[in-house]
N, C-alpha and C positions, 0 to 999 in steps of 0.2 A: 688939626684932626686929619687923620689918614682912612679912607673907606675900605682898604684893603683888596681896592679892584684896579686901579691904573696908574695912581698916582704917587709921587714919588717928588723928593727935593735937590736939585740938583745946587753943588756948593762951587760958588766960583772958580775954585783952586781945591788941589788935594795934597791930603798930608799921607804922607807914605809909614805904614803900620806892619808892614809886611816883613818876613825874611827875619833881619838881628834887629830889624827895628824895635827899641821900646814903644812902648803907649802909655796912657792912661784913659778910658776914656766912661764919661758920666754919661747914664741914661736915665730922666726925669719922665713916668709917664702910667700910660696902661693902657694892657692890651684888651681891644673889645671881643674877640675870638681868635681862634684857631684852626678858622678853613684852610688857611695853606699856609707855609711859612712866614714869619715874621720878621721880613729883611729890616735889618738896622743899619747899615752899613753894609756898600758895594764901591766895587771898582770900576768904572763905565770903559774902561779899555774893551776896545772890540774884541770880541772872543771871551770876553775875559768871566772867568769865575768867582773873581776872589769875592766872599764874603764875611758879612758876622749876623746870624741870623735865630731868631728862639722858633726851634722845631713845633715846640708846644709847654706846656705848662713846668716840664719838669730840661730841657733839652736845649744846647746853644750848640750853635756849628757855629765854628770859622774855617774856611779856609784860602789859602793864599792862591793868588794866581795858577790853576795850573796844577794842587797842589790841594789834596785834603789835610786837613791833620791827622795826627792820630786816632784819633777816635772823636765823636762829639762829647763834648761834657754834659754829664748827665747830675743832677743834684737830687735831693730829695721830693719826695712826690709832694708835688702843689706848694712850689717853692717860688712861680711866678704863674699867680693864680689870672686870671678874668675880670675885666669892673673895680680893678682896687691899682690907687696909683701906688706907685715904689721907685723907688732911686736902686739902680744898676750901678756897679764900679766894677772895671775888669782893670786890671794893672798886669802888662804883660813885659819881662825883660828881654834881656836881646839873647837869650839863652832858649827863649821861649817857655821860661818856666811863668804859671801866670795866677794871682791871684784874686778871689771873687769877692764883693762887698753888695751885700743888701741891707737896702736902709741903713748902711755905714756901718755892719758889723759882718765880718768876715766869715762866709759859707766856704762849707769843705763840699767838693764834691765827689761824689757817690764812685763816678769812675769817668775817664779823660782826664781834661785839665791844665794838658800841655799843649801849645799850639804849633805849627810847623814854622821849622825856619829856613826854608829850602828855597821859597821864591817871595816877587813881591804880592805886593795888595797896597795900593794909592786910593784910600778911601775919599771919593767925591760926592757920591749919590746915600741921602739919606730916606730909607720909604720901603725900599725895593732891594732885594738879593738878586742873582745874577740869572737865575730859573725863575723869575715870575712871582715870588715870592713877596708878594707888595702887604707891607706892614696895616695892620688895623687896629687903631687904639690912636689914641692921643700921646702925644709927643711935648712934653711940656719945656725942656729943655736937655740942651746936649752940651758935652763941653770933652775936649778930645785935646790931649797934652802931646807932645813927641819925645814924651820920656817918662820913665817910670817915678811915679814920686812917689814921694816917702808916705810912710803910713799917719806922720801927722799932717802933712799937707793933707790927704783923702781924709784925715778925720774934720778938716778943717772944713774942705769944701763939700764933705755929706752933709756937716750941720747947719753951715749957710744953706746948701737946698732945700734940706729938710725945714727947715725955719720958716723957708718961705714958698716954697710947692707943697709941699704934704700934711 
């Protein structure tokens, strides 16, 4: 459980997500509100901004070191609502084209969508974004690939979660 006021998880080692890097990465949880952003993933590099963070109910910022993306992704309204858990999948290529899965079926969104591939982000810190943005809600499980996998791998590993979180 994260209270959204200080606390945050720091991971031994960091896997680098940034730039042409692929990902995949699984978010198991819910969020309890939206007083301030909802850091999921940061880069504790001094200075550093890189993030991936849910603005609010409808809203996802990433961006790399240094480096916004293009726009934040926005989806449809109350599409990561309050009080209700849900399984998150972003699957990003090294093109930085990137695609979105809730509860393991594929969301288009509204506008953004692509992520920058111009600098890094070494994601080590789970809780907290780079501005203060310390996460609220429960965090049930994470799981963060260094390559993009296929879409039956994600189907595989949404419905192990789902099976057994949600």
């Amino acid at each position: 459980r994260f209270d959204g006021n200080n606390d945050q998880y720091d991971l031994g080692s960091s896997t680098p997500i940034g730039g042409t890097k692929s990902f995949t990465f699984f978010w198991v949880g819910q969020f309890s509100d939206f007083t301030s952003p909802n850091g999921i993933l940061a880069d504790s590099t001094e200075d550093s901004t890189a993030e991936l963070e849910f603005l609010n109910t409808t809203t996802l910022n990433y961006r790399n070191r240094g480096s916004v993306s293009p726009s934040p992704t926005v989806f449809a309204s109350g599409t990561f609502p309050t009080r209700t858990p849900m399984q998150f999948c972003i699957r990003k290529n090294s093109n930085g084209s990137v695609q979105f899965f809730k509860n393991g079926v594929l969301i288009t969104p509204a506008s953004g969508g692509v992520f920058s591939t111009t600098s890094d982000f070494d994601a080590d810190i789970i809780g907290v974004d780079n501005t203060n943005g310390f996460f609220s809600g429960y965090v049930y499980e994470l799981a963060l690939y260094e390559r993009a996998l296929s879409s039956a791998e994600i189907g595989t590993i949404s419905n192990y979660l789902s099976g057994k979180l949600l």
